[in-house]
N, C-alpha and C positions, 0 to 999 in steps of 0.2 A: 661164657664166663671163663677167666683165667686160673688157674690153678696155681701156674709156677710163675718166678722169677726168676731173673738170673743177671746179677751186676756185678761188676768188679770194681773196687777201690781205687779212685787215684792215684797214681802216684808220682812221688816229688819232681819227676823228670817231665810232669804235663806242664812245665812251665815252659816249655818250647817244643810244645804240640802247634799242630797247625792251625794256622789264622786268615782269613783271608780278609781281617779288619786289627790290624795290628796296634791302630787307634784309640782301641780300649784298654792298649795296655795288657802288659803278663798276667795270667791267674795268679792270685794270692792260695796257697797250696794248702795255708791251714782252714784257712773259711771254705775254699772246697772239698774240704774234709766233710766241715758240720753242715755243709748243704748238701753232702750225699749222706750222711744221717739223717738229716729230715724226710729227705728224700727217699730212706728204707723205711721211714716208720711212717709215711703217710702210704707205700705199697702196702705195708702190715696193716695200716688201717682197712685198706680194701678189701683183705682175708684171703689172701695169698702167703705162699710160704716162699722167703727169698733167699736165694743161694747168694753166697757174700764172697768172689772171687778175689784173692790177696793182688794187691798193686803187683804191677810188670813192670821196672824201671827200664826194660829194652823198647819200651815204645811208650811216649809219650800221650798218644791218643786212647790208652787201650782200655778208659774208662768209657768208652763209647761203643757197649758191648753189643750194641744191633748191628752195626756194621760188617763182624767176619760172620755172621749168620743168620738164617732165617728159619723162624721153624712153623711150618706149614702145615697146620692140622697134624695131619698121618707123619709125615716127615719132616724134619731137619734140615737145610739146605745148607753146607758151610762155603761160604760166597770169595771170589778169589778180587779182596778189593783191589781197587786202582790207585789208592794213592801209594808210590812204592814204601814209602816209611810206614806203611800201615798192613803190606800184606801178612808179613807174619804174623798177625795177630789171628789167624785162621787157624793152626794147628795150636795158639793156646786155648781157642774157646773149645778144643776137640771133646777134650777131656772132660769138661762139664756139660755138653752136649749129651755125651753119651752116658750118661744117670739117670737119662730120660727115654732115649731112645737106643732101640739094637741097631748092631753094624746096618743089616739090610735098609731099615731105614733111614739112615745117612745119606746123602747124597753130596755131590761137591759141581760147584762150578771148576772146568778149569781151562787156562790160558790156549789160546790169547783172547778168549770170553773175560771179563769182570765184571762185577756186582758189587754192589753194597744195598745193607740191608735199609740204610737210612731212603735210599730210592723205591723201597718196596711199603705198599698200601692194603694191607688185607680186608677187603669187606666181602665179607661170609665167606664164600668159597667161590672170589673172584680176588686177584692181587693184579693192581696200577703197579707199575714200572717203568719208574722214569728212567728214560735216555740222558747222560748226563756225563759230565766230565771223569767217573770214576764208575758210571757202567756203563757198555757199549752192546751195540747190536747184538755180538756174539755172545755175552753174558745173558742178554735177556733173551736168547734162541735159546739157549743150553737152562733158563729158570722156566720158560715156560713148557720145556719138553718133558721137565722133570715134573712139573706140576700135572703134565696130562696123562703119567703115570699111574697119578693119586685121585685122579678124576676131578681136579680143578683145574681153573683158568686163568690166564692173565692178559694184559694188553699194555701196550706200550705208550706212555707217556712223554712226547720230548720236550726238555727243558730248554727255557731259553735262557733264565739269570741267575737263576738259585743254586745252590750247592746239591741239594738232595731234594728229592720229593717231596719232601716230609717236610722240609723245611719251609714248605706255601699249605699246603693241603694236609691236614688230618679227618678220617672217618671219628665218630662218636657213639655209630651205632644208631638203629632207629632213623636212617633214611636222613641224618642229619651229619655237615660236612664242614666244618671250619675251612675258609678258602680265602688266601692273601696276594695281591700282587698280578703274575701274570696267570696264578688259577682262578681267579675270578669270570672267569669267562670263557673259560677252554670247554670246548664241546663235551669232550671228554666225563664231565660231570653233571649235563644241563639235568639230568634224571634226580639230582637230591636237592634236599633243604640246603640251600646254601649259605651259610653263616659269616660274612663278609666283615674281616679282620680292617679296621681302618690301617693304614699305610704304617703311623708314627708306632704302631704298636705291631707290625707285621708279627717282631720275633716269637710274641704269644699263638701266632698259630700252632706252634707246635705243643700241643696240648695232649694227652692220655686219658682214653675212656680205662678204665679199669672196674668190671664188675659193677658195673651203674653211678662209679662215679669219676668224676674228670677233676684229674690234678692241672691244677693250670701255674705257670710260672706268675711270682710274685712282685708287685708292680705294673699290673698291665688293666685299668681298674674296667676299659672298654670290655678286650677279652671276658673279665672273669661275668661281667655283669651279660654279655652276650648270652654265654653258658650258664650261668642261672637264670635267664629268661627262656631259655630253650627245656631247663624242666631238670636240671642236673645239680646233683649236690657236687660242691665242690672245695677240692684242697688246695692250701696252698703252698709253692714252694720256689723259695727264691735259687735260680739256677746264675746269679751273675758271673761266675767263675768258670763256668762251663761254655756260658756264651762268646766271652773271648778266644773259647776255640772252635766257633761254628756250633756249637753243639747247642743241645736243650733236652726236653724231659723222655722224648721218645728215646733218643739218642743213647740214655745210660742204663736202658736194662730188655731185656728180651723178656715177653712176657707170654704166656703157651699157658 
């Protein structure tokens, strides 16, 4: 069960955050305002207490606060990402990290290792991690050393099309696995309930168990109905403005 949150606010300057579908067109910066308000008060639905970090106009992405960190049970992991317009965003999330956890529990990826958090999968006290354009070898040597620290494990995942892990594959909890695209059949997971996102609606994989219930992005009617067949109550929330920059609902908040 989740306790915390932790998101940051858009801001004005995500209108030239990164895209690797430029097709949909710039975020509209006031509507992804009110879709990260919905988006806090369906967390608060879930009975969580959420830290509300003020917009960074120095980085465009920095509403996408899984990214500079991971926090693993016992420790915090603050991740040294790969896309360069995005690494400082690691010594801003420092400061709300540590409200939750002491120095000694901190830990850091650091170069020429990277990480990003959206490549990391926690089920129980096991974390997927995807090999990917923005974490490498070296990153995933230096998260799973740090995990064998705390007495957990990980393994490594390589990508072949998607941006992050998370962006095909989310856990749900309960042995049950949302999986789109080229996770549909990676060995890597043959062990769960595997819940097979049709193609035209991939982007809804990326869904949030939160405290027994799954926020699912709004418009995806396959998705939502998959996950109230699988036994989940479920929220909705329209993330379009975030989608335009790769992003979705894992994407905007750290939840511990």
């Amino acid at each position: 069960m989740f306790q915390h949150v932790i998101v940051r606010r858009p801001c004005r300057a995500m209108v030239d955050g990164i895209t690797s579908d430029p097709g949909l067109g710039k975020p509209n910066y006031e509507l992804a305002l009110r879709q990260h308000d919905a988006y806090i008060a369906a967390l608060e639905r879930c009975g969580v207490d959420v830290t509300v970090l003020p917009a960074d106009e120095r980085y465009p992405d920095s509403c996408f606060v899984e990214d500079p960190a991971v926090i693993a049970g016992p420790c915090a992991i603050i991740t040294n990402p790969g896309a360069p317009s995005r690494n400082g965003e690691k010594d801003e999330i420092l400061g709300a990290v540590r409200k939750f956890f002491p120095e000694e529990r901190i830990e850091h990826i650091r170069a020429p290792g990277t990480l990003e958090g959206g490549d990391v999968m926690m089920v129980g006290t096991h974390f997927y991690v995807g090999r990917s354009a923005r974490t490498n070898a070296e990153g995933i040597r230096q998260f799973r050393a740090i995990l064998a620290k705390y007495g957990l494990t990980g393994s490594e995942v390589p990508l072949e099309k998607v941006l992050h892990l998370k962006t095909g594959v989310n856990y749900l909890e309960n042995n049950n696995l949302l999986v789109s695209g080229e996770f549909v059949d990676k060995p890597d997971f043959a062990a769960y309930n595997r819940i097979v996102i049709p193609e035209e609606e991939a982007y809804a994989a990326n869904c949030i168990w939160v405290n027994g219930t799954v926020i699912v992005p709004a418009g995806y009617p396959a998705v939502e109905r998959a996950v109230r067949e699988a036994g989940y109550p479920v929220l909705l929330v329209d993330t379009s403005e975030f989608r335009k920059l790769d992003g979705g609902l894992s994407c905007l908040s750290l939840r511990f």
